[in-house]
ZAMARGU-4260 file (C-alpha; in steps of 0.2 Angstrom, whole numbers, plus 5000, padded with zeros to 4 digits):
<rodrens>
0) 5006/4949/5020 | 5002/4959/5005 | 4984/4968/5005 | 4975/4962/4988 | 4971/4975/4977
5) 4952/4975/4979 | 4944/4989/4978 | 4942/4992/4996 | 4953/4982/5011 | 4953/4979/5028
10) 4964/4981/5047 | 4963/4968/5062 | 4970/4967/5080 | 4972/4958/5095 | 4957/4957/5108
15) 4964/4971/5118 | 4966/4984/5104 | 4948/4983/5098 | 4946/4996/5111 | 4959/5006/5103
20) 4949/5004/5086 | 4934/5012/5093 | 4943/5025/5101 | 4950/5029/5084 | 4934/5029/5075
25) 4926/5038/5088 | 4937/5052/5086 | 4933/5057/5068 | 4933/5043/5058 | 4915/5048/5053
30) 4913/5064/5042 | 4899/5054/5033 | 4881/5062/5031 | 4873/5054/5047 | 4871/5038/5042
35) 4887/5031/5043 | 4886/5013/5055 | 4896/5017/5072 | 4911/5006/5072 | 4905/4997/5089
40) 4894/4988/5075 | 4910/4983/5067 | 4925/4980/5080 | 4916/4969/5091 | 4922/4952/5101
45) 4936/4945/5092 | 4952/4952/5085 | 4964/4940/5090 | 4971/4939/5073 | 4979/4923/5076
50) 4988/4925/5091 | 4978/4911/5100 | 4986/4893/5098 | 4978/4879/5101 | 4993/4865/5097
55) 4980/4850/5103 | 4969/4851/5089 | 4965/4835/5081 | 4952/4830/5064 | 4941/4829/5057
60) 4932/4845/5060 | 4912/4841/5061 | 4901/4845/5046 | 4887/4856/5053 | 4869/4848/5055
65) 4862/4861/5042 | 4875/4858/5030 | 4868/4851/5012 | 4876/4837/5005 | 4887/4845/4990
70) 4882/4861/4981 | 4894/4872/4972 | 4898/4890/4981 | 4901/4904/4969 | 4913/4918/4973
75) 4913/4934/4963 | 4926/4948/4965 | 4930/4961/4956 | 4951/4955/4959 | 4962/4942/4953
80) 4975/4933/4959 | 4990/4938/4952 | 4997/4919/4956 | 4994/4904/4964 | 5011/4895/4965
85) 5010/4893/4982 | 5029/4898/4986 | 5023/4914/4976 | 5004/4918/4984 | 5006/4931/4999
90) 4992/4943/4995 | 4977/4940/5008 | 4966/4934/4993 | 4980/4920/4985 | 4982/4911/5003
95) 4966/4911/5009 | 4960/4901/4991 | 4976/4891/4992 | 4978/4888/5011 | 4961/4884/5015
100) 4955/4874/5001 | 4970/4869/4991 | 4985/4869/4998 | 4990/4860/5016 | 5006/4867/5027
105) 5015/4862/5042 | 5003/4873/5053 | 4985/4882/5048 | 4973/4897/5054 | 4956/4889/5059
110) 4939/4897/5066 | 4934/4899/5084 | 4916/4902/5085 | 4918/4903/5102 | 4929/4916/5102
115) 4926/4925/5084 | 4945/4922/5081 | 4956/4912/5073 | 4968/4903/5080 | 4984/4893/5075
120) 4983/4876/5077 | 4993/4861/5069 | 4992/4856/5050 | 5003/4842/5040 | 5011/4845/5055
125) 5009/4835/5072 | 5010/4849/5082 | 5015/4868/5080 | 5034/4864/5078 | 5045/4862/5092
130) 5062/4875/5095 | 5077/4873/5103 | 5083/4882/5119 | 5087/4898/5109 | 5075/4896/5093
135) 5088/4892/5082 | 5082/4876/5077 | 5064/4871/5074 | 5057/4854/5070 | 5041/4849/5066
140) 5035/4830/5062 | 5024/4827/5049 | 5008/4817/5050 | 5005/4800/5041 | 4991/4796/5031
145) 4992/4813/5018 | 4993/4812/4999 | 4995/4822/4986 | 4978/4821/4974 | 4987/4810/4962
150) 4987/4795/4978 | 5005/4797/4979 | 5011/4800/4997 | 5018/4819/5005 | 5035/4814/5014
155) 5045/4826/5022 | 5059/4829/5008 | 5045/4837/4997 | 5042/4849/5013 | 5061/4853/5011
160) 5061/4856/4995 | 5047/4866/4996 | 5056/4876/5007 | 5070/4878/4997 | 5059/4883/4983
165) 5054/4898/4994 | 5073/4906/4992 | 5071/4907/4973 | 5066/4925/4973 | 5073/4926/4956
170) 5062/4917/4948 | 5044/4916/4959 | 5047/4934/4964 | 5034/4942/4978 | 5033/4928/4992
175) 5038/4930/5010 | 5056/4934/5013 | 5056/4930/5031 | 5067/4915/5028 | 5082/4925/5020
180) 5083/4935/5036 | 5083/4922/5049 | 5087/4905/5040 | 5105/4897/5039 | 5112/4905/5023
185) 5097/4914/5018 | 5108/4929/5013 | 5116/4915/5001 | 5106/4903/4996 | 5098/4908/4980
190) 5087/4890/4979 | 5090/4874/4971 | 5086/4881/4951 | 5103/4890/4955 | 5111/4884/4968
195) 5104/4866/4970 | 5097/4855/4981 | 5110/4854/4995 | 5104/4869/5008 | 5111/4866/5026
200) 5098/4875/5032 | 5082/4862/5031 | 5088/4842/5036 | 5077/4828/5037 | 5076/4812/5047
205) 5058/4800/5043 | 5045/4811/5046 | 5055/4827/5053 | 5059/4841/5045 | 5072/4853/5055
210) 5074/4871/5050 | 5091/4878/5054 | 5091/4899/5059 | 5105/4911/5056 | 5097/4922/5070
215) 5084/4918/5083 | 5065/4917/5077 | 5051/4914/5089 | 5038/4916/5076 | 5041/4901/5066
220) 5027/4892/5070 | 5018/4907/5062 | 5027/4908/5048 | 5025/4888/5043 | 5006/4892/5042
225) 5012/4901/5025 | 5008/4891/5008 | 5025/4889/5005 | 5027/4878/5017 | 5015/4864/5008
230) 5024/4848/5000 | 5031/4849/4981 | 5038/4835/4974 | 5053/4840/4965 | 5053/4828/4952
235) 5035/4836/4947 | 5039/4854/4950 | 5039/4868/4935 | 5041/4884/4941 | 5035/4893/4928
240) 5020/4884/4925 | 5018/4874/4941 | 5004/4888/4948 | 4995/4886/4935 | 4988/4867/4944
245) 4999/4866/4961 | 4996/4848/4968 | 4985/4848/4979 | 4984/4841/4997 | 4969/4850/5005
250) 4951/4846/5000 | 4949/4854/4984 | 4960/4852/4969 | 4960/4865/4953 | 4949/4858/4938
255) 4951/4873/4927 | 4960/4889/4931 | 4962/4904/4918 | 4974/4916/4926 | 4964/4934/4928
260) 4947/4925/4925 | 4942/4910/4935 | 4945/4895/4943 | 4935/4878/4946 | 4939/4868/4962
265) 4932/4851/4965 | 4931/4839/4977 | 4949/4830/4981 | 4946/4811/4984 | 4963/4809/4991
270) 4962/4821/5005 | 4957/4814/5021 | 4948/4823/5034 | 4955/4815/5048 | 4972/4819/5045
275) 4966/4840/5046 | 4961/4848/5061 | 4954/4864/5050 | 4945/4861/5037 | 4930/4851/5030
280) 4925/4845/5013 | 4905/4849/5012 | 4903/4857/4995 | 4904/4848/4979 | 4915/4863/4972
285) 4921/4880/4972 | 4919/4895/4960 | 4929/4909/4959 | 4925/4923/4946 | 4939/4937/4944
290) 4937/4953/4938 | 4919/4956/4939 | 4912/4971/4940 | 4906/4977/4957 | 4888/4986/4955
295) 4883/4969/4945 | 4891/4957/4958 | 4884/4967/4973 | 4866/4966/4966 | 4867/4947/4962
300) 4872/4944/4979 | 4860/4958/4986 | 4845/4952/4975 | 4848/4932/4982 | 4836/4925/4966
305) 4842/4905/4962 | 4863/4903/4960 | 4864/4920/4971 | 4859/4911/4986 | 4875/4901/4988
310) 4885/4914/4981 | 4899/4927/4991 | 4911/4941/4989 | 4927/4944/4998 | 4925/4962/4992
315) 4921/4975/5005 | 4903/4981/5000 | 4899/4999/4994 | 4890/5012/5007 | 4873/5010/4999
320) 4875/4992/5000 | 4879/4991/5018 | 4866/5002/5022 | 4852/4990/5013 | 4861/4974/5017
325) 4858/4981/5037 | 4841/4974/5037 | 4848/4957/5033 | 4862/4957/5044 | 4862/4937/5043
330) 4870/4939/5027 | 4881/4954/5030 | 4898/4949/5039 | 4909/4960/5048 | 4924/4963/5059
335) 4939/4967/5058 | 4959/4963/5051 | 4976/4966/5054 | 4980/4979/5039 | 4988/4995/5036
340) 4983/5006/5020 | 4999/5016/5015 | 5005/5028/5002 | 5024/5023/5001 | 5036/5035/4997
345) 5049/5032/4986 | 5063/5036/4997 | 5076/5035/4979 | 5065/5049/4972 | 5056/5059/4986
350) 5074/5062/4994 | 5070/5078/5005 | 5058/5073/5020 | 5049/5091/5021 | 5040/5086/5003
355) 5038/5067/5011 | 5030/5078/5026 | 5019/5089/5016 | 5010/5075/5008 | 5003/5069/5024
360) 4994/5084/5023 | 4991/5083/5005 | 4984/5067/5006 | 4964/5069/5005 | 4959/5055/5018
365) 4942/5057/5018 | 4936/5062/5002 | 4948/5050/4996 | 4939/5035/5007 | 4922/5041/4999
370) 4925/5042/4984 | 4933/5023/4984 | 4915/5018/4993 | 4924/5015/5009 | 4913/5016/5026
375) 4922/5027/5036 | 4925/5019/5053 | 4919/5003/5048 | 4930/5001/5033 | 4943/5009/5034
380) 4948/5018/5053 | 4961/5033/5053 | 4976/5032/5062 | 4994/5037/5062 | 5006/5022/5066
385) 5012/5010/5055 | 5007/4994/5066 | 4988/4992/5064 | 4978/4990/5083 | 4981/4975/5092
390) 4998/4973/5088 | 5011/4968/5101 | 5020/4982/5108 | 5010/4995/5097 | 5014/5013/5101
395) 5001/5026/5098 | 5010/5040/5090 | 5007/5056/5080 | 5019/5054/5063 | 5018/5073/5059
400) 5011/5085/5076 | 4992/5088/5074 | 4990/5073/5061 | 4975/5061/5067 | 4978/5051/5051
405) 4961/5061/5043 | 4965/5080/5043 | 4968/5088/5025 | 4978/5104/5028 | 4983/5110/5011
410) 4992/5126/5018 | 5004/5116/5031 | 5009/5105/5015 | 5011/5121/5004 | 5022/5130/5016
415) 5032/5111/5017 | 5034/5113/5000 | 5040/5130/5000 | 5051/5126/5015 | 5059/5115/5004
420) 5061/5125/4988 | 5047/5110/4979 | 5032/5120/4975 | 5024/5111/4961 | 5035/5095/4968
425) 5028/5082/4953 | 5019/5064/4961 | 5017/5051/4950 | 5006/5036/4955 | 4996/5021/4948
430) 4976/5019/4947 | 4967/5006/4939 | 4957/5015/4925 | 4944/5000/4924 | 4937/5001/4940
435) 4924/5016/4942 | 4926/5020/4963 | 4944/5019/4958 | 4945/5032/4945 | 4935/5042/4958
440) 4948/5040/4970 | 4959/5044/4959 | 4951/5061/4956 | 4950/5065/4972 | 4967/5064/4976
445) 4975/5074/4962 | 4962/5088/4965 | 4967/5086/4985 | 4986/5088/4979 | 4984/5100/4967
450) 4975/5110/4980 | 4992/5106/4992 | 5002/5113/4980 | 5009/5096/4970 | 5009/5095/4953
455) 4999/5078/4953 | 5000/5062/4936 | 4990/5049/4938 | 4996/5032/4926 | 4983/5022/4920
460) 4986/5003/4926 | 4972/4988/4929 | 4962/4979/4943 | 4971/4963/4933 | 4989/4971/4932
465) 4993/4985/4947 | 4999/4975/4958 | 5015/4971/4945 | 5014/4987/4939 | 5019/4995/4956
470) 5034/4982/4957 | 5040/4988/4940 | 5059/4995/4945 | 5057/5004/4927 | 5040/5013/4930
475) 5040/5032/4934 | 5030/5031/4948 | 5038/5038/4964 | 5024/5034/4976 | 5016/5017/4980
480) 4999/5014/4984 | 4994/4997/4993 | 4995/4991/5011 | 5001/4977/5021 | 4993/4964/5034
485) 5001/4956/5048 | 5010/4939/5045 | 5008/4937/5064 | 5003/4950/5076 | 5020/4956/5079
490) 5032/4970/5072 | 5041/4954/5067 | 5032/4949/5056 | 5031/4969/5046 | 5049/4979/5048
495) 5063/4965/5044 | 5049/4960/5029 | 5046/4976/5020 | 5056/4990/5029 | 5074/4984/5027
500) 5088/4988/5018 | 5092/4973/5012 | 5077/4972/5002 | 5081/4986/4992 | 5084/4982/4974
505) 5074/4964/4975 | 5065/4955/4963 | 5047/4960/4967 | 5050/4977/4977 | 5046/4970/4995
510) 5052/4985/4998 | 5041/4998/4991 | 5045/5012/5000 | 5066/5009/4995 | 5066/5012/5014
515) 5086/5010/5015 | 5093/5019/5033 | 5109/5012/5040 | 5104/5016/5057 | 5086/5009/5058
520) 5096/4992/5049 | 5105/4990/5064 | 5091/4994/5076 | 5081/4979/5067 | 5098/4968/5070
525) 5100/4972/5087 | 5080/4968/5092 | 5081/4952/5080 | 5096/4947/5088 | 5097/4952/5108
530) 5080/4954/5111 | 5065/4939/5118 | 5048/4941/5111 | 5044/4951/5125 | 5057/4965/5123
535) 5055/4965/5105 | 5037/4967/5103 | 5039/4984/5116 | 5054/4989/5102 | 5046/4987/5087
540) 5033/4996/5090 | 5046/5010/5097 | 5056/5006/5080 | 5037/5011/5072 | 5038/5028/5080
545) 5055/5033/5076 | 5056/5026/5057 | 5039/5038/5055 | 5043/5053/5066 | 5061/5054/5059
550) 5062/5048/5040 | 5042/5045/5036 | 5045/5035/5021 | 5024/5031/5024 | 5008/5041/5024
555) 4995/5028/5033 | 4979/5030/5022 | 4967/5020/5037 | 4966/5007/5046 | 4954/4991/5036
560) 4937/4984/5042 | 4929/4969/5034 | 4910/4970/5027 | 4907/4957/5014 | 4891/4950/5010
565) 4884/4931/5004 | 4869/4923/4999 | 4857/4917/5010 | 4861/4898/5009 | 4880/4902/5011
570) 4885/4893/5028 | 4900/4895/5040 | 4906/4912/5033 | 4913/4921/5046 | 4928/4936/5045
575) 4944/4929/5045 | 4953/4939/5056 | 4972/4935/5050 | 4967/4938/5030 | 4950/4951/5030
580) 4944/4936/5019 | 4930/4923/5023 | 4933/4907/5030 | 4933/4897/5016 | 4938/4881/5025
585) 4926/4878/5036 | 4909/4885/5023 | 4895/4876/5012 | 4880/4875/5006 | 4864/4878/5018
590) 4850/4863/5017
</rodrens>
């Protein structure tokens, strides 16, 4: 999924690869003055980033003994949403809020304080869908008992609408696009406000709801957790104005929302909590703040005076404030995610590859990561590949020979450059002018560029608008500044989403990098296609390799930690693993 734009993201793995994390942060990732936190206080136990199933679990979840009874829990940020149309949210910030609090789907992410993982587990669904022989055909059967908060009951034709919803790029661009590679007629089927109602590739009989595939997909079960695989009722759906107040089916429902401002959830009455194996209803409301500024929202937090004790942020916190918060360590949560932080090149406009090359040197890592408040190898961990730690099949690899993922060396990019005939090459990129840190980044990297040998312009954008801006086919831009998180932790659920050619030219840019190479298309055909999981897990990580080594369409600006802070009667927040954000579902208000 799509990082948010905060200020400051984070990178996650599977248990194994927490190990490979500190290896990586021990290898440089400090260059602080001293008294940078080690990443062993960071990447500790957990890290499984959802690759755990539990297909068992039942409801309800058990309200802790110290929880409060009601309470509101205040969450500041210094983001917004850019929507919450639940076929539309993909960004880490737009499915926590919806799938843990507002939206239900056929399967969930929920918290193993055991394990300090999340695991996938069953949702509206009985269980975490069952496949046939070659994964062409998934079923899953939906529960009784659920309700939408206006008392009418969720059936399984508003799941298959739902899912049809999903292909109508057109008009709710910037979902997941797994279902156009490997659903019957996804390559087709435009979704019922073109082409109507009567898609092949979703049946239903009673309470199941059977997904038909054009190509095999083992991941399914991870991909329903997704909100748009909720329940919409056709006859109530707007998609133009249907995020502003989605129905809900989980524990919360939206009271008042203004898009880029706020939101208001309160309790849903019709939501029962032994119908969920994930979530619990122990606060009498939620509310999220957008767009604040970050120095004020630390200190509230920091300071924990009246309304600041029950209130969070899913922003990473500055250096100074990690520092002071390490005396109260009970209110600072760490840990890690599965993300990637990239500079995507704009394969349409940066055509010749020594000039893509020489910005891996001319990219300012560092001073870059300082000057954004990133804790560097807590925060944000240097690395080189494409897949983030802990992925399946994961290959370490050097992208450019001598490149750790943190070494500025303006002179190999200036003799790129001349190699090319492209001294003074121009690189045009976005920066949100509103946010202080930002604007520092900003200045860091065209004085690390300049340096390089590039000609370096900056365009103003927004914290609110960015992430927009940076899908606008129109804009001058030619490099892309954002990141992306592991759907599930495979190269499954990253290539055929946001490095294929078929992406090229849709609605939204999932592909941002116009990443377009007949060669590597047919390599993600013949691993989607031929391969088990087992076999493609080991060749998607070799696809990594050879998409960066050969075309590098990507300069991997670090790897992202988690380290967000919460008032002191804030309960159940821990790091959600899958999303870098807190676990909202399972949090209230301490007695």
């Amino acid at each position: 999924m799509t990082l948010t734009a905060r200020r400051r993201t984070r990178a996650a793995m599977t248990v194994p690869s927490v190990f490979a994390v500190l290896a990586l942060a021990a290898c440089g990732g400090g260059g602080d003055d001293g008294d940078t936190p080690s990443a062993d206080q960071t990447f500790q136990e957990g890290g499984g980033a959802g690759s755990f199933k539990d297909p068992e679990r039942e409801g309800p979840v058990p309200i802790p003994d110290d929880a409060a009874q009601g309470g509101t829990l205040t969450v500041l940020t210094a983001v917004a949403p850019t929507t919450l149309d639940p076929t539309q949210a993909y960004f880490t910030d737009s499915t926590a809020i919806m799938s843990d609090l507002v939206t239900r789907s056929l399967t969930q992410y929920a918290y193993n304080e055991k394990t300090n993982d999340m695991q996938l587990i069953p949702d509206m669904a009985t269980d975490l869908g069952r496949p046939n022989e070659d994964n062409t055909e998934w079923t899953f059967t939906l529960r009784d008992g659920l309700k939408y908060e206006d008392g009418t009951d969720v059936t399984a034709d508003d799941i298959a609408y739902a899912i049809k919803r999903s292909f109508a790029i057109e008009e709710l661009p910037d979902g997941p696009t797994y279902n156009t590679t490997f659903f019957l007629d996804g390559d087709k089927y435009k979704g019922p406000f073109q082409d109507g109602d009567d898609y092949k590739g979703v049946t239903v009989s009673g309470n199941d709801v059977t997904i038909k595939m054009r190509r095999p997909f083992s991941d399914m079960d991870y991909y329903a957790s997704f909100p748009q695989f909720t329940a919409i009722p056709e006859a109530k759906d707007n998609p133009e104005n249907y995020g502003q107040h989605p129905l809900a089916t989980g524990p919360y429902k939206f009271a008042d929302y203004k898009a880029g401002s706020s939101l208001t959830l309160v309790k849903n009455d019709q939501w029962d909590p032994a119908t969920d194996p994930g979530r619990i209803q122990a606060v009498d409301g939620w509310d999220f703040r957008f767009a604040q500024d970050t120095a004020k929202l630390e200190n509230i937090i920091i300071n924990d005076n009246g309304s600041a004790e029950t209130t969070l942020t899913y922003d990473n916190v500055s250096a100074s404030s990690y520092r002071q918060m390490q005396a109260e360590k009970d209110r600072l949560v760490v840990g890690t995610t599965p993300c990637t932080n990239m500079w995507y090149l704009d394969m349409t406009k940066i055509k010749d590859l020594k000039v893509r090359q020489a910005l891996g040197w001319a990219y300012p890592y560092v001073d870059s990561w300082k000057a954004a408040g990133e804790i560097v190898g807590v925060t944000r961990v240097p690395g080189t590949a494409i897949l983030p730690p802990g992925t399946a099949g994961r290959v370490e690899y050097e992208a450019l020979p001598g490149q750790d993922g943190q070494t500025y060396d303006p002179e190999k990019a200036k003799a790129l450059l001349k190699e090319a005939g492209a001294e003074g090459y121009e690189i045009k990129f976005l920066f949100a002018s509103d946010d202080e840190q930002l604007v520092a980044q900003k200045d860091a990297i065209v004085k690390g560029l300049e340096e390089a040998g590039f000609k370096a312009t900056p365009i103003a954008s927004s914290v609110e608008t960015i992430r927009t801006d940076r899908t606008d086919y129109n804009s001058p831009i030619n490099i892309r500044s954002t990141g992306w998180c592991s759907d599930w932790p495979t190269g499954g659920s990253w290539f055929p989403a946001q490095w294929a050619g078929r992406l090229v030219g849709l609605e939204g840019m999932p592909n941002p990098a116009n990443f377009k190479v007949k060669e590597m298309d047919k390599e993600q055909d013949r691993i989607l296609d031929t391969l088990g999981p087992e076999e493609a897990a080991s060749a998607w990580g070799d696809f990594d390799k050879t998409m960066e080594t050969k075309y590098y369409p990507a300069v991997n600006t670090g790897y992202s930690g988690s380290a967000i802070i919460h008032g002191s009667k804030v309960g159940g927040m821990y790091n959600d693993n899958v999303r870098g954000m807190p676990t909202f579902s399972i949090m209230y208000v301490i007695q």
